[in-house]
VMD Tcl script that builds the backbone (N, CA, C; Angstrom):
set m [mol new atoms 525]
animate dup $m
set s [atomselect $m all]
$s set {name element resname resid chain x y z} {
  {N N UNK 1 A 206.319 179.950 5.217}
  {CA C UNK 1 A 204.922 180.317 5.247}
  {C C UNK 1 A 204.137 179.279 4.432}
  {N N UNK 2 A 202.825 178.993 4.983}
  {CA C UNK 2 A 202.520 177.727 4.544}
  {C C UNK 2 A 200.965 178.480 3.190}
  {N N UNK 3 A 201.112 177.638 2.286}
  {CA C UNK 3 A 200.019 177.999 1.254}
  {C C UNK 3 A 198.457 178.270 1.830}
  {N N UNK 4 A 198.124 177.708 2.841}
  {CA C UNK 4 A 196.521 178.710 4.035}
  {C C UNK 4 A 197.258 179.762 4.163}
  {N N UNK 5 A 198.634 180.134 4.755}
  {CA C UNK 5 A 198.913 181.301 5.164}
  {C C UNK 5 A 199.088 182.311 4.208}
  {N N UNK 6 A 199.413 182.154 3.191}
  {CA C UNK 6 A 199.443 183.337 2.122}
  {C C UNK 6 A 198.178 183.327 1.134}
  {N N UNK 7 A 197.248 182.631 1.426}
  {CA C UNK 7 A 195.884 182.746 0.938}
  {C C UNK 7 A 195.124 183.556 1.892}
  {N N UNK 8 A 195.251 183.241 3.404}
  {CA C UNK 8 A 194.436 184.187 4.264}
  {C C UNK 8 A 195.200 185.624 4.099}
  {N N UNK 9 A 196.551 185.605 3.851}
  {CA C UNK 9 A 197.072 186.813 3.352}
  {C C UNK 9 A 196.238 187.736 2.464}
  {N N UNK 10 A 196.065 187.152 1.202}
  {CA C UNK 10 A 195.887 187.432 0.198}
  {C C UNK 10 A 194.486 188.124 0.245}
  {N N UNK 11 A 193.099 187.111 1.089}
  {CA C UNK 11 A 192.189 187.684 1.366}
  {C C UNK 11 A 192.228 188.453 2.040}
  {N N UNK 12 A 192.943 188.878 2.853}
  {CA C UNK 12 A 192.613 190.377 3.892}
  {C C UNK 12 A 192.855 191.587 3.068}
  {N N UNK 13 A 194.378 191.274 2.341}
  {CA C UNK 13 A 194.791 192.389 0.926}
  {C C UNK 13 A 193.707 192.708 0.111}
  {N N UNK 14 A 193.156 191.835 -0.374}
  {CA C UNK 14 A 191.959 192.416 -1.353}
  {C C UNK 14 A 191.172 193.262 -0.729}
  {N N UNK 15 A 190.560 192.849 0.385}
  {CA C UNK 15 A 189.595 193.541 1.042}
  {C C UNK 15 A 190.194 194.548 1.099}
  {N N UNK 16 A 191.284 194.676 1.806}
  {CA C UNK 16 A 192.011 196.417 2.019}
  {C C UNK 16 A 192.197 196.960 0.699}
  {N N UNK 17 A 192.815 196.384 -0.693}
  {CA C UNK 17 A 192.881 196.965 -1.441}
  {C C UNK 17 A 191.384 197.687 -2.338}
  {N N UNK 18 A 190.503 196.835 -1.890}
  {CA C UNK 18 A 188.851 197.002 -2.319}
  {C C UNK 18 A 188.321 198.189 -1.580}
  {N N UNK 19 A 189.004 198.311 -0.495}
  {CA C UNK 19 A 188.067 199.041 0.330}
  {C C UNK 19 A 188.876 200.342 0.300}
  {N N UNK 20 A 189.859 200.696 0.272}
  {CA C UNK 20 A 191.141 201.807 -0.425}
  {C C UNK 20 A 190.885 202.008 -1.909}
  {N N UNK 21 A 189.748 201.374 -2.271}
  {CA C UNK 21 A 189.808 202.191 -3.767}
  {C C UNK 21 A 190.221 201.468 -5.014}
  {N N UNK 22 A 190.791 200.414 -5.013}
  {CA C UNK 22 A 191.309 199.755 -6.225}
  {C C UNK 22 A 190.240 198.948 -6.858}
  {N N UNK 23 A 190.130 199.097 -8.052}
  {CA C UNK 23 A 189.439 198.237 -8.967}
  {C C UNK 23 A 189.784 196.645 -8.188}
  {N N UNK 24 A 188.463 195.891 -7.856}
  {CA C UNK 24 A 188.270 194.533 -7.768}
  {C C UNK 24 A 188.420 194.003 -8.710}
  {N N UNK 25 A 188.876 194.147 -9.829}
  {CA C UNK 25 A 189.637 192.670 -10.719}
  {C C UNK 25 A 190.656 192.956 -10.952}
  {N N UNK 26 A 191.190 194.089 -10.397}
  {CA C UNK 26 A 193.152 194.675 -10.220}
  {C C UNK 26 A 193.304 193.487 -9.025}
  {N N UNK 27 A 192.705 194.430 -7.963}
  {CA C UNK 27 A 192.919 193.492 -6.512}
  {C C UNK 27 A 193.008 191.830 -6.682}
  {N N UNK 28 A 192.082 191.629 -7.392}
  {CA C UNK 28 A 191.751 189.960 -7.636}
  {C C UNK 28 A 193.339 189.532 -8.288}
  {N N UNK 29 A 193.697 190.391 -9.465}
  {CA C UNK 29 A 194.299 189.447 -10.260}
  {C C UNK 29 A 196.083 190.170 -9.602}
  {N N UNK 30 A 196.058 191.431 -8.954}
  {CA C UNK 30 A 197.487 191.368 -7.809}
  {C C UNK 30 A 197.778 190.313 -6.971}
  {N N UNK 31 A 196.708 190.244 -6.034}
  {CA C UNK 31 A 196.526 189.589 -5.008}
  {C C UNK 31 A 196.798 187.713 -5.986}
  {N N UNK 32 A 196.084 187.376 -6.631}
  {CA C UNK 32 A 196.334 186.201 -7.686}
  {C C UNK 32 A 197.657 185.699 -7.673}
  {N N UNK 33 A 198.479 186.804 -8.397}
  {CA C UNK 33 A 199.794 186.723 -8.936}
  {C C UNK 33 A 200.980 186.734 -7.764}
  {N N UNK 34 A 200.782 187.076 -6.770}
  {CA C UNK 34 A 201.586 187.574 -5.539}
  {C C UNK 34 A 201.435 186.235 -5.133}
  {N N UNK 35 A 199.871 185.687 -4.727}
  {CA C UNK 35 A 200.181 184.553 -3.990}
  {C C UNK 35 A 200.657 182.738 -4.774}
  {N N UNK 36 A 200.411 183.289 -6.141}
  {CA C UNK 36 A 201.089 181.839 -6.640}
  {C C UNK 36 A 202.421 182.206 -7.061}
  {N N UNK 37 A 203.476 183.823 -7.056}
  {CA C UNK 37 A 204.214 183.345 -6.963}
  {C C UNK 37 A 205.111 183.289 -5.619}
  {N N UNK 38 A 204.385 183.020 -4.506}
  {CA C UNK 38 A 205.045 182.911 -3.327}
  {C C UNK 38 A 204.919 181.471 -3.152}
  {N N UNK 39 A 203.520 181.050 -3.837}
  {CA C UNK 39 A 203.755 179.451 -3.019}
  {C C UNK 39 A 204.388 178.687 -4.427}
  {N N UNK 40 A 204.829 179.356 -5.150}
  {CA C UNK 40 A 205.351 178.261 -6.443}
  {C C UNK 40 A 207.038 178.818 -6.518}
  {N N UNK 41 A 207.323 180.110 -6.220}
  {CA C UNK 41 A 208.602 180.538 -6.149}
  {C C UNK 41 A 209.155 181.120 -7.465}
  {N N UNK 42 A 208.188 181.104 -8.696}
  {CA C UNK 42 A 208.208 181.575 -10.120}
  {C C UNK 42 A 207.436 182.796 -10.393}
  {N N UNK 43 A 208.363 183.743 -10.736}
  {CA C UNK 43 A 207.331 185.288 -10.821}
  {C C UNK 43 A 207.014 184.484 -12.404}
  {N N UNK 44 A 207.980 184.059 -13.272}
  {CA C UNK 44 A 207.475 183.397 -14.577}
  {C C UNK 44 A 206.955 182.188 -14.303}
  {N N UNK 45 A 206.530 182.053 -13.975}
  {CA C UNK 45 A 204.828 180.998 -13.660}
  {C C UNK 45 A 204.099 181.717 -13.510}
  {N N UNK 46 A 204.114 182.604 -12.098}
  {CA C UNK 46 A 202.825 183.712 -11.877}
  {C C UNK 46 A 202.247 184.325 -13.380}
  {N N UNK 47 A 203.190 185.097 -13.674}
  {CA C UNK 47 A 202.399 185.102 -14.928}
  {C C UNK 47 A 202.092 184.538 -16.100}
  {N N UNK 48 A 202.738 183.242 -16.609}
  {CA C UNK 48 A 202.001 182.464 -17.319}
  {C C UNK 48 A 200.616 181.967 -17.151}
  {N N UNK 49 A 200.513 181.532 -15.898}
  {CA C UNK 49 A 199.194 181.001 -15.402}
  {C C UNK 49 A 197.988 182.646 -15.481}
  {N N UNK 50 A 198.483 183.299 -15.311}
  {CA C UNK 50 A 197.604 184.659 -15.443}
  {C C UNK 50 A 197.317 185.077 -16.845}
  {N N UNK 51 A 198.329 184.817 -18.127}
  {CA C UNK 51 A 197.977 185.003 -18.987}
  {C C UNK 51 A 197.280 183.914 -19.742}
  {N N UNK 52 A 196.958 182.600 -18.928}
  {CA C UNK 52 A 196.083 181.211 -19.787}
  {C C UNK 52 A 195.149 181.693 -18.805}
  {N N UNK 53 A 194.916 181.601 -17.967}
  {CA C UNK 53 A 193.660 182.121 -17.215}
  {C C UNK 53 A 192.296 183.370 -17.854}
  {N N UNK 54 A 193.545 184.634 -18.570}
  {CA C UNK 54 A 193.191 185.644 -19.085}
  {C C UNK 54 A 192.575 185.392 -20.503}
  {N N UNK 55 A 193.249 184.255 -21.026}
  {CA C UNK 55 A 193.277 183.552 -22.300}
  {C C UNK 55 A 192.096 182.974 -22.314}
  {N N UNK 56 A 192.059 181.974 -21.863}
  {CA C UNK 56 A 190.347 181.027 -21.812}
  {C C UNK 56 A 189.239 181.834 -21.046}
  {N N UNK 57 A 189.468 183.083 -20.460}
  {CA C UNK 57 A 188.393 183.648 -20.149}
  {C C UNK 57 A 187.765 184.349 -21.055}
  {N N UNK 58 A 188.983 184.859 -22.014}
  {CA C UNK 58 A 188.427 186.094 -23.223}
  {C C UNK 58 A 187.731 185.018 -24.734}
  {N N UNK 59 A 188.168 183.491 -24.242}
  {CA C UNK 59 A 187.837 183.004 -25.330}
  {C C UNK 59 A 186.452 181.766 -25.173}
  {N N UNK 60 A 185.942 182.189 -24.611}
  {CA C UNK 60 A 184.673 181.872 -23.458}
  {C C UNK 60 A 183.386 182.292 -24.459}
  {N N UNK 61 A 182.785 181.693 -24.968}
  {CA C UNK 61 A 181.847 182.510 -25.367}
  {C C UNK 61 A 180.297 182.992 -24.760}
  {N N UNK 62 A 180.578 183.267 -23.537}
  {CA C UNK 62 A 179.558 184.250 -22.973}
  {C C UNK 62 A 180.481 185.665 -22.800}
  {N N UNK 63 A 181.864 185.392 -22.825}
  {CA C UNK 63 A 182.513 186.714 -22.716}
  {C C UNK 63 A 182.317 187.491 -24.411}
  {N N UNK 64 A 181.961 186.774 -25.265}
  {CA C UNK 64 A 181.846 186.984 -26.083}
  {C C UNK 64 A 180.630 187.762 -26.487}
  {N N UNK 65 A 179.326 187.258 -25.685}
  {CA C UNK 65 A 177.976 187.594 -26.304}
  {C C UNK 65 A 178.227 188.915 -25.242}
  {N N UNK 66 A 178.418 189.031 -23.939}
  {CA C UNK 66 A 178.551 190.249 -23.650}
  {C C UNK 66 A 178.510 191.310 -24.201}
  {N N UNK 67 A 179.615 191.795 -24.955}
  {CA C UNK 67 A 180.314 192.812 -25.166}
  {C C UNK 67 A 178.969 193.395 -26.634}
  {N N UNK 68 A 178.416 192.156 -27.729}
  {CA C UNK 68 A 177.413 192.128 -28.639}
  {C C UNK 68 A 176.203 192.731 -27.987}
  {N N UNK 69 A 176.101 192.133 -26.543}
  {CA C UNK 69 A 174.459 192.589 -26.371}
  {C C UNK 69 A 174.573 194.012 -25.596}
  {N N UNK 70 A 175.915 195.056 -25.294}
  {CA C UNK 70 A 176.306 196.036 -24.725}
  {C C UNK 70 A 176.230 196.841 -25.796}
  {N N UNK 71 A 176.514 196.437 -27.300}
  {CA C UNK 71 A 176.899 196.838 -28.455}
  {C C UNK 71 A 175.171 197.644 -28.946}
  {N N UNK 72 A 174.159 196.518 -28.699}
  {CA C UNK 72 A 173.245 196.773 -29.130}
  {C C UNK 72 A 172.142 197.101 -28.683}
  {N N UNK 73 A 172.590 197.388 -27.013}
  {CA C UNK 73 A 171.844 198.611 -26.256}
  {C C UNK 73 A 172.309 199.724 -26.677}
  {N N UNK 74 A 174.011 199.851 -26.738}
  {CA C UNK 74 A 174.101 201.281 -27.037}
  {C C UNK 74 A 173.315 201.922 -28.371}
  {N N UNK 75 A 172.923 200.544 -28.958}
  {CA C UNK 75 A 172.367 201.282 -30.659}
  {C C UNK 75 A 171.067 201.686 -30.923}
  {N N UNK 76 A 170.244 200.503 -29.781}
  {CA C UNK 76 A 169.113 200.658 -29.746}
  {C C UNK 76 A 168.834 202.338 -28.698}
  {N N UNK 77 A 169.569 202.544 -28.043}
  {CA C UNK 77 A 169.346 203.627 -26.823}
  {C C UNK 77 A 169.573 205.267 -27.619}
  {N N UNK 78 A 170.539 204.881 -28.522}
  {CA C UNK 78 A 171.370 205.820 -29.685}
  {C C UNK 78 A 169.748 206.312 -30.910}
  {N N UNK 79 A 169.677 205.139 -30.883}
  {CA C UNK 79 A 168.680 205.147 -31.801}
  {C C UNK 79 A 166.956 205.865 -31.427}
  {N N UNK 80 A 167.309 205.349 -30.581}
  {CA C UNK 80 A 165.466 206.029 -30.357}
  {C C UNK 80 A 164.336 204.869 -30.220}
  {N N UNK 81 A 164.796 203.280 -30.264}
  {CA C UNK 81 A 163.959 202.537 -30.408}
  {C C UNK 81 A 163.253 202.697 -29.161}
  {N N UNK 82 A 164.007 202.995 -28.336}
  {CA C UNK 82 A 163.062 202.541 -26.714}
  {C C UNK 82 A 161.861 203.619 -26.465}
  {N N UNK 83 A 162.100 204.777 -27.193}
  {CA C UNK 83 A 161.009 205.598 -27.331}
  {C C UNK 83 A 160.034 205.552 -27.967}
  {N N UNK 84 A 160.581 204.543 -29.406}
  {CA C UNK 84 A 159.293 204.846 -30.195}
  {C C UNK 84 A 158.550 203.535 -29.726}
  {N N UNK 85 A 159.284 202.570 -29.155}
  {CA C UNK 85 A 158.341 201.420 -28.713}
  {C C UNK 85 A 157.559 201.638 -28.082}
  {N N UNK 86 A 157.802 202.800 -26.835}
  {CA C UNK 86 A 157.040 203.138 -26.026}
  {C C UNK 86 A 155.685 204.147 -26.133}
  {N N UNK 87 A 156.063 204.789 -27.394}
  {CA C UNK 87 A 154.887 205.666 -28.402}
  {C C UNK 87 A 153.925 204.648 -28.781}
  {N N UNK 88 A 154.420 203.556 -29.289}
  {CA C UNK 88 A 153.392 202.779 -30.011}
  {C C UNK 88 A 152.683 201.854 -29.011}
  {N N UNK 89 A 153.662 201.606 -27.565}
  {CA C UNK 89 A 152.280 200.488 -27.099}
  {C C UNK 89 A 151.726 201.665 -26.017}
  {N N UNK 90 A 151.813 202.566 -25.677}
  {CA C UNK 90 A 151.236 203.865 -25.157}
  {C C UNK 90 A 150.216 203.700 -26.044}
  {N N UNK 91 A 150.039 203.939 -27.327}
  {CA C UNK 91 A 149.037 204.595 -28.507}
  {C C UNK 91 A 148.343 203.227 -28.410}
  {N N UNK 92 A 148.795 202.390 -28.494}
  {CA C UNK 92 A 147.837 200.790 -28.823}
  {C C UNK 92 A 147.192 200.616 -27.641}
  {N N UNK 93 A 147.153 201.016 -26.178}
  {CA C UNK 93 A 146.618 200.463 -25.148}
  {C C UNK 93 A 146.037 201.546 -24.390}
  {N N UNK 94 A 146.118 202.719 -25.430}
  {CA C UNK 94 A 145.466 204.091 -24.199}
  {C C UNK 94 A 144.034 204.151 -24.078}
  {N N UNK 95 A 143.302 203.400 -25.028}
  {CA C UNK 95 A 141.993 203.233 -24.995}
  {C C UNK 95 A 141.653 202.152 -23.532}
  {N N UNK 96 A 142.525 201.445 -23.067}
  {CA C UNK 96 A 142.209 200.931 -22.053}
  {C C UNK 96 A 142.058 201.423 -20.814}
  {N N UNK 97 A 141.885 201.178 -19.898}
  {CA C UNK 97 A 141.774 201.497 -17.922}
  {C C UNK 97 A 142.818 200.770 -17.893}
  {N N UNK 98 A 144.189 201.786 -17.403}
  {CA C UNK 98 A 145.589 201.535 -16.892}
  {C C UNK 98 A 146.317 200.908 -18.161}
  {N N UNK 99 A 146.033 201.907 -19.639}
  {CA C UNK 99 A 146.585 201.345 -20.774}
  {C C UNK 99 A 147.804 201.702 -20.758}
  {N N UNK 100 A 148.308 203.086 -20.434}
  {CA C UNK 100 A 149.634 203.371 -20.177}
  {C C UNK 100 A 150.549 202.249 -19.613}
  {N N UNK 101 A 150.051 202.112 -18.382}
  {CA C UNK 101 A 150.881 201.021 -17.542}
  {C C UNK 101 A 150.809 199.798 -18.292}
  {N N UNK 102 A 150.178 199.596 -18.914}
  {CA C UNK 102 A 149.624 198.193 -19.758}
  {C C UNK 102 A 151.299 198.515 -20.862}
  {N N UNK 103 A 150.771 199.502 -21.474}
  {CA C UNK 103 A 152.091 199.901 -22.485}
  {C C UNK 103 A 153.066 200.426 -22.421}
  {N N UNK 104 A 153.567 200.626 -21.216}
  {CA C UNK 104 A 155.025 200.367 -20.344}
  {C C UNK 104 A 154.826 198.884 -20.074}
  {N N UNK 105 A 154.724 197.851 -19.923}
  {CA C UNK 105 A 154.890 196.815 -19.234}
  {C C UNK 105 A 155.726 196.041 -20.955}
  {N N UNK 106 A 154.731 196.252 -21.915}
  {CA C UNK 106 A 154.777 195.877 -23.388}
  {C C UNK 106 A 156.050 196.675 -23.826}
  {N N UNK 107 A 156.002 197.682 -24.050}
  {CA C UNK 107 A 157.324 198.235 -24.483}
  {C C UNK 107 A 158.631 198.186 -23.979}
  {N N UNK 108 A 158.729 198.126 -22.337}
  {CA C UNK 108 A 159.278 197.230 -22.060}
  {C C UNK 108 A 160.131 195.949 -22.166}
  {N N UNK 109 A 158.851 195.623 -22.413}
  {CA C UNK 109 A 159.328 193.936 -22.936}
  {C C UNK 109 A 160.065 193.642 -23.978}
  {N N UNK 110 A 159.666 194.629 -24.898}
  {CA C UNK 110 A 160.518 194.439 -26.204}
  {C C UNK 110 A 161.665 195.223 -26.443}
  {N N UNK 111 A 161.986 196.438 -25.626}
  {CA C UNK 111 A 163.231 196.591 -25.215}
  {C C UNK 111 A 164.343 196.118 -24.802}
  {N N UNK 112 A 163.890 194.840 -23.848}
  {CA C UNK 112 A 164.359 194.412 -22.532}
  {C C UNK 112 A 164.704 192.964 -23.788}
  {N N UNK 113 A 164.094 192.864 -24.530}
  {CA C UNK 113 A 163.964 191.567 -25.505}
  {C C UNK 113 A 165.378 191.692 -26.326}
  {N N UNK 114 A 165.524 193.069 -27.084}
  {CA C UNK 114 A 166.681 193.208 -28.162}
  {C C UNK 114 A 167.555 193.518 -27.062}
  {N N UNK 115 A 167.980 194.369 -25.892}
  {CA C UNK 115 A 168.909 194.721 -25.480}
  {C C UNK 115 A 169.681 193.367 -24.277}
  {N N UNK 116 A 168.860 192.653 -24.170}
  {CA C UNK 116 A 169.445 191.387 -23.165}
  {C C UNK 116 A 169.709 191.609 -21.815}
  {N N UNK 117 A 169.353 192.749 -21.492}
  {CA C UNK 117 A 170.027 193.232 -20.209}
  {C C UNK 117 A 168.957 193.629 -19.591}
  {N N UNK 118 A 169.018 193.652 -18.348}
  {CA C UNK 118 A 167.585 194.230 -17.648}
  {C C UNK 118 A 167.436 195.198 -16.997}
  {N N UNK 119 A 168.616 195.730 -16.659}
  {CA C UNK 119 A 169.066 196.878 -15.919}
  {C C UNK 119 A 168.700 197.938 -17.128}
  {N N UNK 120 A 169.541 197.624 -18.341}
  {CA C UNK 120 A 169.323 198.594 -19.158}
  {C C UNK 120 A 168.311 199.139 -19.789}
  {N N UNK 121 A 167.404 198.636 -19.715}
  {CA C UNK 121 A 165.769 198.243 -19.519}
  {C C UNK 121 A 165.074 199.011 -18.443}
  {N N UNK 122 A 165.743 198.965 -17.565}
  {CA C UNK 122 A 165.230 199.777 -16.176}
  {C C UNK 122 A 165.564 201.431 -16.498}
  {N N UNK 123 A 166.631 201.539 -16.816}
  {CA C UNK 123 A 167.628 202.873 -16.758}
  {C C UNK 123 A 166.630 203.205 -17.143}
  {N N UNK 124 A 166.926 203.008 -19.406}
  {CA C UNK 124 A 165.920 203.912 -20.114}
  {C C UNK 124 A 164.357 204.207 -20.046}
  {N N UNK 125 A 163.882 203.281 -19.121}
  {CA C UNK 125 A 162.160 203.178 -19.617}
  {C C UNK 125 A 161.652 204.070 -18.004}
  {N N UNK 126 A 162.719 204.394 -16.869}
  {CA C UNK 126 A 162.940 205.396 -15.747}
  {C C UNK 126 A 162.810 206.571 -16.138}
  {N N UNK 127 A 163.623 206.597 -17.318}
  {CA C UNK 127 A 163.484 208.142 -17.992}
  {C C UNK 127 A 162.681 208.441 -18.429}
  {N N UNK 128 A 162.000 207.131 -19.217}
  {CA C UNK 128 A 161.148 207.800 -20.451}
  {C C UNK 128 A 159.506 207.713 -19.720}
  {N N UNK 129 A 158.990 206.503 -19.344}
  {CA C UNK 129 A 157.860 206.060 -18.968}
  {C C UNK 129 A 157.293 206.654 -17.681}
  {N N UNK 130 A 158.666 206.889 -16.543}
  {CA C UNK 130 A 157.968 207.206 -15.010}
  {C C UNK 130 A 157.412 209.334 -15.458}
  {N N UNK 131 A 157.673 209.750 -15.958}
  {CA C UNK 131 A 157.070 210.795 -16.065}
  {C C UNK 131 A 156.517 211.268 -17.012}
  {N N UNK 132 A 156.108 210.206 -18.000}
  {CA C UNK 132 A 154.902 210.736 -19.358}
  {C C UNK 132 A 154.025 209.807 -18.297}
  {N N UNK 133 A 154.057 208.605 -16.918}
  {CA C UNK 133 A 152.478 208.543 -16.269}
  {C C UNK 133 A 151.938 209.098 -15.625}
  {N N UNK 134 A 153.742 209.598 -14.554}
  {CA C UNK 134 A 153.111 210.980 -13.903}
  {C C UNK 134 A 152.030 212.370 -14.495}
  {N N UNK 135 A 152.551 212.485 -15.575}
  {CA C UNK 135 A 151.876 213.651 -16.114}
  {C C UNK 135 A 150.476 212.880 -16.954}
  {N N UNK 136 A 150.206 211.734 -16.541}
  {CA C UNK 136 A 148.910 211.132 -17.012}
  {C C UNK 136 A 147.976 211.255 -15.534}
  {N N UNK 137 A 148.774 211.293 -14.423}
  {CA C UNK 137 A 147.718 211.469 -13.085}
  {C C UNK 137 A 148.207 210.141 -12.248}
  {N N UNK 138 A 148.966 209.423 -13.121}
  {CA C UNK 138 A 149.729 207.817 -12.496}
  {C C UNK 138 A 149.979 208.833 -10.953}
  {N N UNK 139 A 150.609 208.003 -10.060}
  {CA C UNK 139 A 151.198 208.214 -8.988}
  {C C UNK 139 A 153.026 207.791 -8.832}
  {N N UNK 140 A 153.683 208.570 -8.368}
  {CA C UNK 140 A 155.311 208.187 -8.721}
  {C C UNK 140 A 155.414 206.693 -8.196}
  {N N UNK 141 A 155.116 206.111 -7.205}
  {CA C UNK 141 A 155.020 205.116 -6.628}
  {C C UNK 141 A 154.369 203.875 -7.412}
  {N N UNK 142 A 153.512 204.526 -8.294}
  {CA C UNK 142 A 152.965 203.345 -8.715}
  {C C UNK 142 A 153.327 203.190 -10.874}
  {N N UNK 143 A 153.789 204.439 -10.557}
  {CA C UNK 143 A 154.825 204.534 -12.095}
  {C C UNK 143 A 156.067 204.077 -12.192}
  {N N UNK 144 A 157.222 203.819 -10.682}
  {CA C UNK 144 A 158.455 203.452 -10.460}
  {C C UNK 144 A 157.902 201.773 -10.293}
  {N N UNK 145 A 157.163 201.757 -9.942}
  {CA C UNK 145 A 156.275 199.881 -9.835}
  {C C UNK 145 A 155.897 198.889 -10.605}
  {N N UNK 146 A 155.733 199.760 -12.147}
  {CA C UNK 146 A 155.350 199.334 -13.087}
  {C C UNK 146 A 156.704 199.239 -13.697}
  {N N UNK 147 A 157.408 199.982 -14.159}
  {CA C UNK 147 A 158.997 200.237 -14.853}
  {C C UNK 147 A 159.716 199.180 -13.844}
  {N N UNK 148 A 159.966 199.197 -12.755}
  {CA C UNK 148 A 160.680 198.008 -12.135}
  {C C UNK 148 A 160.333 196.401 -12.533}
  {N N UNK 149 A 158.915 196.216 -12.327}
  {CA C UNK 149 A 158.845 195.089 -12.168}
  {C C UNK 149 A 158.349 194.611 -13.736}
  {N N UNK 150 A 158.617 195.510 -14.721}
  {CA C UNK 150 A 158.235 195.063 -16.071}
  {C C UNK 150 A 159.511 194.774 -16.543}
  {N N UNK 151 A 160.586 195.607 -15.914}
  {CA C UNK 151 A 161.820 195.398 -16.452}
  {C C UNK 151 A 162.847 193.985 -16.245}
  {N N UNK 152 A 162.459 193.778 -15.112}
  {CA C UNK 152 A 162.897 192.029 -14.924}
  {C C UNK 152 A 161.955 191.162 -16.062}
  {N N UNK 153 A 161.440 191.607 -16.827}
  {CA C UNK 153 A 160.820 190.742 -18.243}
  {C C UNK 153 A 162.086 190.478 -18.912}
  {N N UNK 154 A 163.119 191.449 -18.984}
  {CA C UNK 154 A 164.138 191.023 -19.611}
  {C C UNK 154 A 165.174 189.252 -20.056}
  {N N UNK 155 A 165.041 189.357 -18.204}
  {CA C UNK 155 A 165.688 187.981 -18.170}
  {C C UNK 155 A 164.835 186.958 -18.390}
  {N N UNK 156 A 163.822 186.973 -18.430}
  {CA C UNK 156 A 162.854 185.875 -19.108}
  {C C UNK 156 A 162.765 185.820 -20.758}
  {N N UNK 157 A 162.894 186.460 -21.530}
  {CA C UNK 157 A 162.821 186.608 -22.817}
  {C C UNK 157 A 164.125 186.195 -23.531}
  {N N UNK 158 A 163.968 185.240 -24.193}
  {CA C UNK 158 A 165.734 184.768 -24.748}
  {C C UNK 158 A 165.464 185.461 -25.955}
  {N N UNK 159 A 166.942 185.859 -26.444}
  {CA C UNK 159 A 167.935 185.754 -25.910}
  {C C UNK 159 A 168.190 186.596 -24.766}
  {N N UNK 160 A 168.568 186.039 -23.551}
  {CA C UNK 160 A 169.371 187.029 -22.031}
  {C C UNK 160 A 170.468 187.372 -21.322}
  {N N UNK 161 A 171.021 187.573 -21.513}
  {CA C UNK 161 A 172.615 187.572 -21.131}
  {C C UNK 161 A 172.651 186.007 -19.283}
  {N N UNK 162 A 171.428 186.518 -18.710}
  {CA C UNK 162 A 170.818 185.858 -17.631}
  {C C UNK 162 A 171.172 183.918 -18.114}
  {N N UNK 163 A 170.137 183.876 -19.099}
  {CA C UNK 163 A 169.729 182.501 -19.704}
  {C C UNK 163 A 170.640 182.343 -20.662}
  {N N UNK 164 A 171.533 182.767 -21.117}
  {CA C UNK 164 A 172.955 182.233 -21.332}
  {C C UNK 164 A 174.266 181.852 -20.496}
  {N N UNK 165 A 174.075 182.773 -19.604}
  {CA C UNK 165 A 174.978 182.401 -18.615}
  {C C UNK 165 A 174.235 181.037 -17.819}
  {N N UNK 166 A 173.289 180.935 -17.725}
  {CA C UNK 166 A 172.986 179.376 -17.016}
  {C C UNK 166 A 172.760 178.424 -18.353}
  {N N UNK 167 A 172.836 178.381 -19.466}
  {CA C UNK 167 A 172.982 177.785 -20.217}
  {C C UNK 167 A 174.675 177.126 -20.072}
  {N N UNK 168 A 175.125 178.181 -19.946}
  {CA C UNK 168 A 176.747 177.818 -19.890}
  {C C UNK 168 A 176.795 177.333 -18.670}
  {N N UNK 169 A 177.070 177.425 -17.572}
  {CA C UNK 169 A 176.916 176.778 -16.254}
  {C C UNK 169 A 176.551 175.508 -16.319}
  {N N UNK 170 A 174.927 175.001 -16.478}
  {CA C UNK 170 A 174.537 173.942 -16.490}
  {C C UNK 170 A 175.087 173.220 -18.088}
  {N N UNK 171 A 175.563 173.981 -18.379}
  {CA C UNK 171 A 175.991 172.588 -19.958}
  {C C UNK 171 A 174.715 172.427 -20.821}
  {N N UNK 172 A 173.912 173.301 -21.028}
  {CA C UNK 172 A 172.296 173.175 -21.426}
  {C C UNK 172 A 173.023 173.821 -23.236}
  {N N UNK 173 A 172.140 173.609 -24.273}
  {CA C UNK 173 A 172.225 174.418 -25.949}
  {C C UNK 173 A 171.376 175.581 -25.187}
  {N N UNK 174 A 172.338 176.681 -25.760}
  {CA C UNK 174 A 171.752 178.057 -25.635}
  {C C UNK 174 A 171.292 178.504 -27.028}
  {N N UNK 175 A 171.407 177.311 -28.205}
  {CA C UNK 175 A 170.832 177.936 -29.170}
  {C C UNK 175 A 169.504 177.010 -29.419}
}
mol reanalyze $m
mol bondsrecalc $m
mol representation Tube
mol addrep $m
């Protein structure tokens, strides 16, 4: 069997194993190990090469900032910051026409700023923001509009999990 042939192998397996239910980085790293040690003939190769692979990935430092900026959503989310941010630019901008939305967009931002993530940004400020506008007379449509598209502020604001990872990619100082 020729090394295309146990690679097109390998891709159909994942898919079946992906689509049957198995964790995609099980599948990835079965499917991995099966096919280098068929085309190398070393189950001890297969897994050497899986454990330097496993090795320089964990010692990567964006695998690193990960796990820090996961650390400090959970603290900030634990904590209450995303609420009270959202008390204070609510209170600083309600004197305006569309100050609410003004102070979801702001609180937001500075959520989306300490936690690095943008999703996580989305989750909490879904909970908190789309129904203190509703109950201002906002419209759901135009309260889910504001929380969405304030929440991609995230990846613009360094530090980003976003703008580190293309820091690393392109070879750019992420500090």
């Amino acid at each position: 069997m020729s090394a295309f042939d146990i690679g097109l192998i390998s891709l159909v397996l994942i898919v079946i194993l992906v689509i049957g239910g198995m964790y995609v980085p099980i599948a990835l790293m079965a499917c991995s190990y099966a096919g280098v040690w068929l085309i190398k003939g070393s189950p001890l190769l297969a897994g050497k090469l899986m454990a330097l692979a496993a090795g320089e990935t964990i010692a990567s430092y964006f695998f690193g900032v990960v796990p820090l900026f996961v650390l400090m959503g959970y603290i900030v989310s634990v904590s209450g910051v995303g609420r009270d941010a959202y008390d204070v630019a609510s209170a600083l901008f309600r004197g305006l026409r569309g100050g609410l939305g003004v102070g979801t967009v702001g609180a937001n931002a500075i959520f989306a700023a300490v936690t690095g993530i943008s999703i996580a940004s989305a989750a909490v400020f879904t909970r908190l923001a789309v129904p203190e506008m509703m109950r201002h007379g906002y419209s759901a449509r135009f309260a889910t509009g504001v929380v969405a598209g304030s929440s991609v502020l995230g990846m613009l604001i360094p530090p980003s999990l976003l703008l580190i990872l293309y820091g690393l990619l392109t070879e750019q100082s992420v500090g």
